[in-house]
Z-matrix of the N, CA and C atoms (Angstrom, degrees):
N
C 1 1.452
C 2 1.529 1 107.88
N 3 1.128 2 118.10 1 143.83
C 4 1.585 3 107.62 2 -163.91
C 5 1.547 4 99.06 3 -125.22
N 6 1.244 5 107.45 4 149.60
C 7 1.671 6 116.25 5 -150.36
C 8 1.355 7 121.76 6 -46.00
N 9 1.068 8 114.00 7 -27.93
C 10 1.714 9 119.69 8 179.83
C 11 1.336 10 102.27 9 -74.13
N 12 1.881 11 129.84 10 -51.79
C 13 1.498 12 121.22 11 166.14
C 14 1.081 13 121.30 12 -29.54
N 15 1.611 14 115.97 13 -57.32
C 16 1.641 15 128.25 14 -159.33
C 17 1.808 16 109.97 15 -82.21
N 18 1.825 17 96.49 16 0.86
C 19 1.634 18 86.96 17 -176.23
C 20 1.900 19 87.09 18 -106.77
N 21 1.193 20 128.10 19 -28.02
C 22 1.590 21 140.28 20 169.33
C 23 1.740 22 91.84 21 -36.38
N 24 1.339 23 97.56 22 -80.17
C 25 1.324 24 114.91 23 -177.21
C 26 1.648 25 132.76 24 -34.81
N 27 1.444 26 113.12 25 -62.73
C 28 1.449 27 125.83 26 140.12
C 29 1.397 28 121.77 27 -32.40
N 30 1.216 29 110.68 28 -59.55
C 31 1.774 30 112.20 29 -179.04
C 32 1.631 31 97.84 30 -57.03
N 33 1.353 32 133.14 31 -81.26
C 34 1.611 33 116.57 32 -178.73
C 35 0.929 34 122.98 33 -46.87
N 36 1.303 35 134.51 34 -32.01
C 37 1.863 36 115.58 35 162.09
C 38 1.036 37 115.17 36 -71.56
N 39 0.913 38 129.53 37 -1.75
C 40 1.567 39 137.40 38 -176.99
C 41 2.036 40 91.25 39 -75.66
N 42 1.232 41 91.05 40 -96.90
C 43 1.158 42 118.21 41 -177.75
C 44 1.835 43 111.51 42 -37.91
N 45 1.263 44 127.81 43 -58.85
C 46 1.578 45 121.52 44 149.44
C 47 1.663 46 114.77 45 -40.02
N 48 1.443 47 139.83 46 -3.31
C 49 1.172 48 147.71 47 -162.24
C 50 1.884 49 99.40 48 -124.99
N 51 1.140 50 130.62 49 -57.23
C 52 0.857 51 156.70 50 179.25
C 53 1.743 52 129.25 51 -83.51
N 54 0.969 53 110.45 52 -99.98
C 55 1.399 54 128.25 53 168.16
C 56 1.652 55 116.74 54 -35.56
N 57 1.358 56 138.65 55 116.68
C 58 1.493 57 115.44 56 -179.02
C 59 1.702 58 95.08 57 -110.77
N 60 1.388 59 123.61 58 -50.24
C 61 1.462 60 127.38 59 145.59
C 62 1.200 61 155.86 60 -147.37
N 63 1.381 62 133.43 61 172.20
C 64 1.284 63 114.98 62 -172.63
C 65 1.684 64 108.08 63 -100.64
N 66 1.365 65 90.39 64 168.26
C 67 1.698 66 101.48 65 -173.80
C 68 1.872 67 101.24 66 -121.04
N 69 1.085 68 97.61 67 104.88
C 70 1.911 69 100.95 68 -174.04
C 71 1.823 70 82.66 69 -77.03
N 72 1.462 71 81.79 70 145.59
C 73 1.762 72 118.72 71 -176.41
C 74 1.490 73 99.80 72 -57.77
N 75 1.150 74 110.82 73 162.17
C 76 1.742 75 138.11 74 -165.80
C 77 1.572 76 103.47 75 -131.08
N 78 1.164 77 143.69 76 123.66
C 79 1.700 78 110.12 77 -7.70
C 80 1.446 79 126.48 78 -89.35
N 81 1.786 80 102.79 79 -22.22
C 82 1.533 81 114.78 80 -179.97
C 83 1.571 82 116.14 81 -85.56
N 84 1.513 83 139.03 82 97.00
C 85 1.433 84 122.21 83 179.46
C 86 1.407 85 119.62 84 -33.34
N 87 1.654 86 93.51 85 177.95
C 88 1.861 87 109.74 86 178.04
C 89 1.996 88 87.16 87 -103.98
N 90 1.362 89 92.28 88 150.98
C 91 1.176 90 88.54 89 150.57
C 92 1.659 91 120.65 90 -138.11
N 93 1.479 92 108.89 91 -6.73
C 94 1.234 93 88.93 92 156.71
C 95 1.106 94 120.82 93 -95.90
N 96 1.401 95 133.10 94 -26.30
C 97 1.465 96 132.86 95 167.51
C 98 1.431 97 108.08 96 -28.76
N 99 1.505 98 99.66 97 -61.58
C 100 1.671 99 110.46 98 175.76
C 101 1.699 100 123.58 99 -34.45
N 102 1.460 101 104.33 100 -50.44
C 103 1.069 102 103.43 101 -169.98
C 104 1.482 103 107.30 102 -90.58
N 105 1.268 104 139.66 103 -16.48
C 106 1.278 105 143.91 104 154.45
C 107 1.407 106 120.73 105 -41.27
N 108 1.760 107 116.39 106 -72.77
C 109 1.357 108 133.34 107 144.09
C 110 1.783 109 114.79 108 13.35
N 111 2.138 110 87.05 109 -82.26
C 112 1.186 111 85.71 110 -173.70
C 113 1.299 112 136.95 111 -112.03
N 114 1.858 113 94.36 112 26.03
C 115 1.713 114 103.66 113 153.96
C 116 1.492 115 114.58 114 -92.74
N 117 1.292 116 125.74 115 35.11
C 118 1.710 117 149.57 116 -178.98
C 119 1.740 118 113.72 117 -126.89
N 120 1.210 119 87.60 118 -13.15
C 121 1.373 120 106.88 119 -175.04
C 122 1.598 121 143.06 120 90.02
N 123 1.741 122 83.16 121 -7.96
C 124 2.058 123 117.53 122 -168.73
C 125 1.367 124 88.98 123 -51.43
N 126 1.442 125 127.17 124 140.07
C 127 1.178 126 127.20 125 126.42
C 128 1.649 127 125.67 126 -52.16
N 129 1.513 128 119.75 127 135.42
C 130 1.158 129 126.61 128 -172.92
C 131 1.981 130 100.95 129 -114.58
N 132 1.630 131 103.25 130 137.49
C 133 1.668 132 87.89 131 -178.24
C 134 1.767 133 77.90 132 -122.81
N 135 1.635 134 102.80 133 145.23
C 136 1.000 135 124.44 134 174.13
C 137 1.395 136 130.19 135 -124.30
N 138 1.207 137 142.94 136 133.09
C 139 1.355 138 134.12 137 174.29
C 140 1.712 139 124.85 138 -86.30
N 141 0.937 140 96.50 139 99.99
C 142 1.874 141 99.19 140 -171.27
C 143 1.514 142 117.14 141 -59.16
N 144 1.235 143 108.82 142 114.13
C 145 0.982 144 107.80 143 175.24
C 146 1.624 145 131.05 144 -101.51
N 147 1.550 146 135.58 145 -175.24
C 148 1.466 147 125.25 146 159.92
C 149 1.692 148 128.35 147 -63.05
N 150 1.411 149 103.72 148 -40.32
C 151 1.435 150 84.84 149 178.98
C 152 1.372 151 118.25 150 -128.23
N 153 1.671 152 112.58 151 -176.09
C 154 1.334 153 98.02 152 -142.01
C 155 1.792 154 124.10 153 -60.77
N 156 1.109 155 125.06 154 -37.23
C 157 1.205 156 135.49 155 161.32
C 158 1.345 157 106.80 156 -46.38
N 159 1.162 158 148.23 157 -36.44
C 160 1.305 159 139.21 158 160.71
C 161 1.578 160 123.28 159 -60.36
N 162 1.206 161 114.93 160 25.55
C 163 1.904 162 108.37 161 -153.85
C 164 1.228 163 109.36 162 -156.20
N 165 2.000 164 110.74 163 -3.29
C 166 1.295 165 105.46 164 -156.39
C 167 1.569 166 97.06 165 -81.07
N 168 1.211 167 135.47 166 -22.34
C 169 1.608 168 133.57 167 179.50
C 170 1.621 169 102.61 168 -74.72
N 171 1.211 170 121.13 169 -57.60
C 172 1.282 171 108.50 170 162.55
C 173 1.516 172 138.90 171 -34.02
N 174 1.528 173 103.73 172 -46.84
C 175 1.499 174 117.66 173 146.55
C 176 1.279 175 130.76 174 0.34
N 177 1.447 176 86.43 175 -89.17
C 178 1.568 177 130.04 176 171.06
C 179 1.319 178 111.30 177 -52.15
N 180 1.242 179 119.14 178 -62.65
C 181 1.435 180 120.75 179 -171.41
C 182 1.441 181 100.85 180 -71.23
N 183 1.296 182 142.73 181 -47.27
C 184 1.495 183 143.07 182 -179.43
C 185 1.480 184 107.75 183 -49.10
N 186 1.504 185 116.65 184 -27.57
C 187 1.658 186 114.32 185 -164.91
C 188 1.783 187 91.31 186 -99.45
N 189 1.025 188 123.61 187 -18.58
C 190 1.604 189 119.23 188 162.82
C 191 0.924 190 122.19 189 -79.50
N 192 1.894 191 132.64 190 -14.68
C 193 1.231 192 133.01 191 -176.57
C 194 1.700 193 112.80 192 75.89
N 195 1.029 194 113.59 193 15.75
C 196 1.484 195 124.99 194 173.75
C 197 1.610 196 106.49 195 -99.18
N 198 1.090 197 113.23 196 101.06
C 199 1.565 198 120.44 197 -170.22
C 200 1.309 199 102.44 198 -111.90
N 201 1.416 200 142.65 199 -36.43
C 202 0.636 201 144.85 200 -126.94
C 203 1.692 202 94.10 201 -90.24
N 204 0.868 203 140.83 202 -51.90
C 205 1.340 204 151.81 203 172.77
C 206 1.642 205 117.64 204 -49.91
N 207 1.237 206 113.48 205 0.46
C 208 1.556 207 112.66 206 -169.23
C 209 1.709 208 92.52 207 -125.61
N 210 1.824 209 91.22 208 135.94
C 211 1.264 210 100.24 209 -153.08
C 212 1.947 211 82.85 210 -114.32
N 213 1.327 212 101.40 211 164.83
C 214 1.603 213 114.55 212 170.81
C 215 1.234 214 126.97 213 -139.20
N 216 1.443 215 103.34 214 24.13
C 217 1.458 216 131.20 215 141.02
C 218 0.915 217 131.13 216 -137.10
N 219 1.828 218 127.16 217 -169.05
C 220 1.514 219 130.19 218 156.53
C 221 1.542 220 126.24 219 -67.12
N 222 0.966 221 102.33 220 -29.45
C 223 1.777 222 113.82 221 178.64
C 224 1.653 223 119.24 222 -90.61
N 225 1.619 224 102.94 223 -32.44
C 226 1.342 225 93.86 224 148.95
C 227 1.473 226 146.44 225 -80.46
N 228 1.201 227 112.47 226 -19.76
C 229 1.091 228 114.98 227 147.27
C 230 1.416 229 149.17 228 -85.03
N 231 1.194 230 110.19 229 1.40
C 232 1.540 231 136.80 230 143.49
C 233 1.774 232 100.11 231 -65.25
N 234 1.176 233 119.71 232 -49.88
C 235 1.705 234 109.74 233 179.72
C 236 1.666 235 118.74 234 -96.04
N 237 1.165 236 103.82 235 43.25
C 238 1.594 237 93.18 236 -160.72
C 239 1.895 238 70.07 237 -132.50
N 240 1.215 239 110.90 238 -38.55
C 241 1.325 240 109.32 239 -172.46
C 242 1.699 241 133.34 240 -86.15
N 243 1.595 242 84.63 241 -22.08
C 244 1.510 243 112.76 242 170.24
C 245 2.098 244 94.23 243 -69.90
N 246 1.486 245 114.97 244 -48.56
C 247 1.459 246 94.10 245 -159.58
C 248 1.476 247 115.29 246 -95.96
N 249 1.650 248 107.30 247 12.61
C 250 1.413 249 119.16 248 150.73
C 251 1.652 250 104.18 249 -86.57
N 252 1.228 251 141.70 250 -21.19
C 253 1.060 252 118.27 251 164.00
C 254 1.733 253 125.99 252 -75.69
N 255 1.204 254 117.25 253 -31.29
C 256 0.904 255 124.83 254 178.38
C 257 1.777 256 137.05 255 -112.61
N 258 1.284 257 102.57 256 10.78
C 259 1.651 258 129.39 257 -176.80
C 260 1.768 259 87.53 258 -115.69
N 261 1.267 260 131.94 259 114.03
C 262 1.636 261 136.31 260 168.22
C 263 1.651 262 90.26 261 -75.19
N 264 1.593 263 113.99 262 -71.24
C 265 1.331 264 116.12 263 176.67
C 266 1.720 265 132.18 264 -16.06
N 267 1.189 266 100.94 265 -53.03
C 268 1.274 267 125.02 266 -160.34
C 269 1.879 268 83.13 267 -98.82
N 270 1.111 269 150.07 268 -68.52
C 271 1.308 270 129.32 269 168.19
C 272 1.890 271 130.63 270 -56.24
N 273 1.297 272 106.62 271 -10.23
C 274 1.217 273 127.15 272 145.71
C 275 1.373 274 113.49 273 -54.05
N 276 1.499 275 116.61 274 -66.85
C 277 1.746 276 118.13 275 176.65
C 278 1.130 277 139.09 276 -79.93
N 279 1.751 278 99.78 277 -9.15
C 280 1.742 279 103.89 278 145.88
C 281 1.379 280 125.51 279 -82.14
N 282 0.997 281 123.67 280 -29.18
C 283 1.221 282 123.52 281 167.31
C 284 1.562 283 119.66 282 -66.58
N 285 1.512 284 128.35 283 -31.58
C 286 1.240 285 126.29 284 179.56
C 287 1.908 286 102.00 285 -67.83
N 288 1.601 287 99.44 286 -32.61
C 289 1.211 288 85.97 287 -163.61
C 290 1.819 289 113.17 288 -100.85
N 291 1.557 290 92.32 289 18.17
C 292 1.402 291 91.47 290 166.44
C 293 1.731 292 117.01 291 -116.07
N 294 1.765 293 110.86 292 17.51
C 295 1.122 294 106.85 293 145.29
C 296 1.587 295 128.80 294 -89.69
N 297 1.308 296 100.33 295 -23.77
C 298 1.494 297 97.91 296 -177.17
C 299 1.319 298 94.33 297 -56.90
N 300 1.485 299 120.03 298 -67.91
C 301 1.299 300 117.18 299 -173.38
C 302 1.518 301 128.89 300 -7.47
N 303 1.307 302 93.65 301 -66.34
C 304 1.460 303 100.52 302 -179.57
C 305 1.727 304 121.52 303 -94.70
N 306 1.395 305 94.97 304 10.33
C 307 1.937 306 98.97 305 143.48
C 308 1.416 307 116.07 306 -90.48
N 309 0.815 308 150.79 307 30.79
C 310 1.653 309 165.07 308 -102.11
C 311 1.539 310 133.26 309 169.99
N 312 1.601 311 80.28 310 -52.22
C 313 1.505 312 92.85 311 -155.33
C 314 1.609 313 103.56 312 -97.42
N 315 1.468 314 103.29 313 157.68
C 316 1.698 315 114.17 314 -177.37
C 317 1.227 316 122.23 315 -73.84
N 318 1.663 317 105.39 316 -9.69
C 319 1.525 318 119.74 317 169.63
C 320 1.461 319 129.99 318 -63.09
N 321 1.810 320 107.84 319 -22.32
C 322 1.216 321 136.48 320 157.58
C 323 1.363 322 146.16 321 -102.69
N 324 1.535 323 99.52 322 22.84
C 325 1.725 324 101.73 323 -157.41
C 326 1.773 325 76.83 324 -121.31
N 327 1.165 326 111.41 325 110.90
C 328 1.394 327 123.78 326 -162.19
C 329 1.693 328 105.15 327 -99.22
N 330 1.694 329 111.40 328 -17.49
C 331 1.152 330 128.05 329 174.95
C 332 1.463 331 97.59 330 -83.55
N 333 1.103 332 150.46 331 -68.99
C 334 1.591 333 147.02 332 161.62
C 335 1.507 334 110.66 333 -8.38
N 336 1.450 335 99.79 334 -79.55
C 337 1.250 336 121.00 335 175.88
C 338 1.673 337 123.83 336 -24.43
N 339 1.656 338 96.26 337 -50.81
C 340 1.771 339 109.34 338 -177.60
C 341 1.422 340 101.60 339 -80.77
N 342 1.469 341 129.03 340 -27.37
C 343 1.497 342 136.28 341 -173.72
C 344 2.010 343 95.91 342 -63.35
N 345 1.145 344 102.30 343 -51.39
C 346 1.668 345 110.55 344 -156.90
C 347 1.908 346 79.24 345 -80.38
N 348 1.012 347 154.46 346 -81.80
C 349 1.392 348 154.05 347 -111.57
C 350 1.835 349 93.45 348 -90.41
N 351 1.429 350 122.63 349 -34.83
C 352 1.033 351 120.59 350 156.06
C 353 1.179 352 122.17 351 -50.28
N 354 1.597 353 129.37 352 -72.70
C 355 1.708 354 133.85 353 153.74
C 356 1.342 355 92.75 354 -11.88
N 357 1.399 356 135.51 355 -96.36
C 358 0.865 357 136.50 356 -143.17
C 359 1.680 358 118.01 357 -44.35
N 360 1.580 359 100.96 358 -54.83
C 361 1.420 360 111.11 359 -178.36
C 362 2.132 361 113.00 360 -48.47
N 363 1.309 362 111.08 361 -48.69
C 364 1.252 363 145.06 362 147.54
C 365 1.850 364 104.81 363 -16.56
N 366 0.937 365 103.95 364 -69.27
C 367 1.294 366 136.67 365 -168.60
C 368 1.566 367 109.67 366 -58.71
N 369 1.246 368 106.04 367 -52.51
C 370 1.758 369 127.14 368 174.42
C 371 1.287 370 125.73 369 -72.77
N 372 1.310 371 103.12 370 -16.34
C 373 1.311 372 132.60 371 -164.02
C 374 1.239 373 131.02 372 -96.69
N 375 1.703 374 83.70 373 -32.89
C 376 1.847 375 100.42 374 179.32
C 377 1.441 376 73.21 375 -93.60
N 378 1.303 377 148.66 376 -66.75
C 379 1.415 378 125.08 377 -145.25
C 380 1.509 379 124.38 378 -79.35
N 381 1.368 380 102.77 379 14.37
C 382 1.716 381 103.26 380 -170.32
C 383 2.008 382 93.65 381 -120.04
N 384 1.620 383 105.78 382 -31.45
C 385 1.185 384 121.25 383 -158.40
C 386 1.520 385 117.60 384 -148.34
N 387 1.269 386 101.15 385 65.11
C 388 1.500 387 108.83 386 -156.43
C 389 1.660 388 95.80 387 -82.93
N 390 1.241 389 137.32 388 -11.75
C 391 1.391 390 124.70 389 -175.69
C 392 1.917 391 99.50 390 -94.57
N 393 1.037 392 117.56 391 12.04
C 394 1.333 393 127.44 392 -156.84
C 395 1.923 394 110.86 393 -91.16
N 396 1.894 395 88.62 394 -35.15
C 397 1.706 396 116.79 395 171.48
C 398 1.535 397 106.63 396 -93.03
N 399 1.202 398 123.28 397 -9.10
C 400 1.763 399 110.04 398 -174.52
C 401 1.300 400 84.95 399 -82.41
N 402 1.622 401 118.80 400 140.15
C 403 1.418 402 154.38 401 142.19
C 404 1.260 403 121.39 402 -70.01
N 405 1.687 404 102.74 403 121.33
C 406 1.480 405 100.02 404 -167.75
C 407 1.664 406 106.17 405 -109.55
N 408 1.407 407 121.54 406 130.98
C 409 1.376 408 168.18 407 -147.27
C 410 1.587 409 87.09 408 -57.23
């Protein structure tokens, strides 16, 4: 296993050992925290807000299908976080269902990802530097 695996690796047992969840920041979310979090498996509770910096954990969590954790108030998210602390069950079933998520999700399909960012590069390329793609004979 080569050192960056075994520190991947360490960090989620860590955090499945430790950590039960995170609390994304007030008023502007994390988003990489977020996405760290819940490639560890943590449930993250978030408060949704109106604009865009307010939404980016929601985001995230909406494109995993993990709703359950995103609050749309102050009191719910004071109780959304209280019954991940104290419901195992119920942090048991966010967490199951925030791995599927991200067997699923486009946030992880790293082969997609390189397909479209290539296009793209491609893409910029013909329109900035279109003699740049002609192949010569």
């Amino acid at each position: 296993m080569s050192g960056c695996a075994l520190r991947v690796a360490v960090l989620r047992r860590v955090a499945q050992c430790v950590v039960d969840l995170v609390l994304d920041p007030l008023p502007y979310g994390g988003v990489n925290g977020t996405l760290e979090a819940l490639d560890m498996g943590v449930p993250v509770v978030t408060l949704c807000g109106r604009r865009h910096g307010e939404r980016s954990a929601y985001s995230i969590l909406a494109n995993l299908g993990v709703l359950d954790t995103v609050a749309h108030d102050s009191s719910e998210y004071v109780a959304v976080a209280a019954r991940l602390a104290d419901d195992r069950a119920f942090r048991a079933q966010v967490r199951a269902a925030i791995r599927a998520g991200l067997a699923r999700s486009p946030l992880t399909d790293m082969d997609a990802h390189t397909r479209n960012l290539e296009r793209a590069y491609l893409t910029a390329l013909e329109r900035r530097y279109p003699a740049a793609l002609v192949r010569s004979a």
